[in-house]
C-alpha positions as CSV (number, residue, x, y, z in Angstrom):
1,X,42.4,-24.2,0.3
2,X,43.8,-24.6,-3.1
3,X,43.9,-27.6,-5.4
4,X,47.2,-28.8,-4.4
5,X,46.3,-29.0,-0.3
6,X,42.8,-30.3,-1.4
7,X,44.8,-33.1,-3.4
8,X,47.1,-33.8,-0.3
9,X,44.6,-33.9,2.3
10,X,42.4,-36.5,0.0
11,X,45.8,-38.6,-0.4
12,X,46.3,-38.5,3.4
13,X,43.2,-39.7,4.6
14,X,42.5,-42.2,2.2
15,X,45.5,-44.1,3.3
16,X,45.5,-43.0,7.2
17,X,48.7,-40.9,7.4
18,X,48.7,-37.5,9.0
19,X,50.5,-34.9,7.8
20,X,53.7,-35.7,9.8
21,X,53.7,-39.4,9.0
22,X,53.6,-38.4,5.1
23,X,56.8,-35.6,6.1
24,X,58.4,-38.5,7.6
25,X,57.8,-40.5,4.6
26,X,59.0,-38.0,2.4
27,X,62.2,-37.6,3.7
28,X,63.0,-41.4,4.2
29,X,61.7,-41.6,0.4
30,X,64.6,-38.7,-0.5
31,X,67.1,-40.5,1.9
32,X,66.6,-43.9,-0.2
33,X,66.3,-42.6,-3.7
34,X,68.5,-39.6,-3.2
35,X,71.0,-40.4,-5.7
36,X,68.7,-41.8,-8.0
37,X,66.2,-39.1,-8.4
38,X,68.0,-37.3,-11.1
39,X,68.2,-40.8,-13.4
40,X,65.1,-41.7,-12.7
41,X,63.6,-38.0,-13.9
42,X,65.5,-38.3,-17.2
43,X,64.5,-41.9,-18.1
44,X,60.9,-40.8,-17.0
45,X,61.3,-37.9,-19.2
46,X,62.7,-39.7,-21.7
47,X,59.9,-42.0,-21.9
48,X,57.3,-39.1,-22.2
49,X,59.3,-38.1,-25.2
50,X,59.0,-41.6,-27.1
51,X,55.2,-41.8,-25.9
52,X,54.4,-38.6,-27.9
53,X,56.6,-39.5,-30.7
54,X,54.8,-42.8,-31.2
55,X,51.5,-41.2,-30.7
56,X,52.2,-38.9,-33.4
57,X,53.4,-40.9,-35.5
58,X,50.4,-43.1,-35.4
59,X,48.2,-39.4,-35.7
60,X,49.7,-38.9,-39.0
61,X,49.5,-42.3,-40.2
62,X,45.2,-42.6,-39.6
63,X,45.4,-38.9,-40.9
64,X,47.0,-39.9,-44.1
65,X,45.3,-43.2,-44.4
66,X,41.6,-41.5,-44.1
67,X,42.9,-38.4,-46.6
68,X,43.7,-41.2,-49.1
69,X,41.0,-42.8,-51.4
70,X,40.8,-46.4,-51.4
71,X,40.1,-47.6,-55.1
72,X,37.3,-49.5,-53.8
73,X,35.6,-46.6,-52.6
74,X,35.4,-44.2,-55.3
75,X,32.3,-42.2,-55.2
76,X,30.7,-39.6,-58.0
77,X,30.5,-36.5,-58.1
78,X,27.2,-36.4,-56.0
79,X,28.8,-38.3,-53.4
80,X,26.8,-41.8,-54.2
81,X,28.2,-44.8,-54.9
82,X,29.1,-45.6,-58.5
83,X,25.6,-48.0,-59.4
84,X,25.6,-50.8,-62.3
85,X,24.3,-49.6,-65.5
86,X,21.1,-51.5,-65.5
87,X,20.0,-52.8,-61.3
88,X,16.6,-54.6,-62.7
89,X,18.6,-56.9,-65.2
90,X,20.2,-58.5,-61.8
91,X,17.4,-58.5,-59.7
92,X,16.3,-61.9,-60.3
93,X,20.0,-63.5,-60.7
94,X,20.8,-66.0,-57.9
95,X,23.5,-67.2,-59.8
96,X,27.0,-65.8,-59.1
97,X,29.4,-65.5,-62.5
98,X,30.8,-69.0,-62.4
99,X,27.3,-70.6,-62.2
100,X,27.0,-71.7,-58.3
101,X,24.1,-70.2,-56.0
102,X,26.0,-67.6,-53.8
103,X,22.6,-68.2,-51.0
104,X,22.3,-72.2,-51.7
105,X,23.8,-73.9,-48.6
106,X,25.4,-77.0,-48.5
107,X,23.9,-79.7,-47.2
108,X,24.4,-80.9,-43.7
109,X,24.5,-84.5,-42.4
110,X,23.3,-85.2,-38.4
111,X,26.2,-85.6,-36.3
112,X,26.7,-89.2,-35.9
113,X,26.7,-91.1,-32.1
């Protein structure tokens, strides 16, 4: 059996039809949509197209966007992270430049009933 037949038979007794019930099917199927077919392969086909255009398109926008440094994440040469000048002299700061505590948290009141 090939792949095709193995695929058919599957599709046939999953939803009960025979092989003549899924011939008869077929034809009343062409019968109806006869006329139609053709449109509805091109807009089908046409839709495949804009699918894959639009994927690309978003392919080489993530491509570009990751080849791209972000000035926020400039690195040396060594591929660390630029470091302050001097780590110990803000070790012990709490204090954030315009004097508040970044870590205080503001005080909270019970909800009232």
């Amino acid at each position: 059996m090939t792949l095709l037949h193995t695929d058919i038979l599957a599709l046939t007794l999953a939803w009960g039809f025979s092989g003549w019930e899924l011939g008869i099917l077929l034809v009343l199927g062409l019968l109806i949509f006869g006329r139609r077919l053709p449109e509805l392969g091109r807009s089908v086909g046409k839709t495949i197209v804009e699918f894959k255009k639009g994927l690309a398109g978003i392919e080489s926008d993530v491509n570009s966007s990751s080849n791209t440094p972000t000035p926020g994440n400039s690195s040396n040469s060594n591929g660390n992270a630029a470091l302050p000048s001097n780590p110990q002299s803000n070790a012990g700061n709490t204090q954030s430049q315009d004097g508040s505590n970044p870590y205080a948290q503001s005080p909270t009141r019970p909800p009232q009933a």
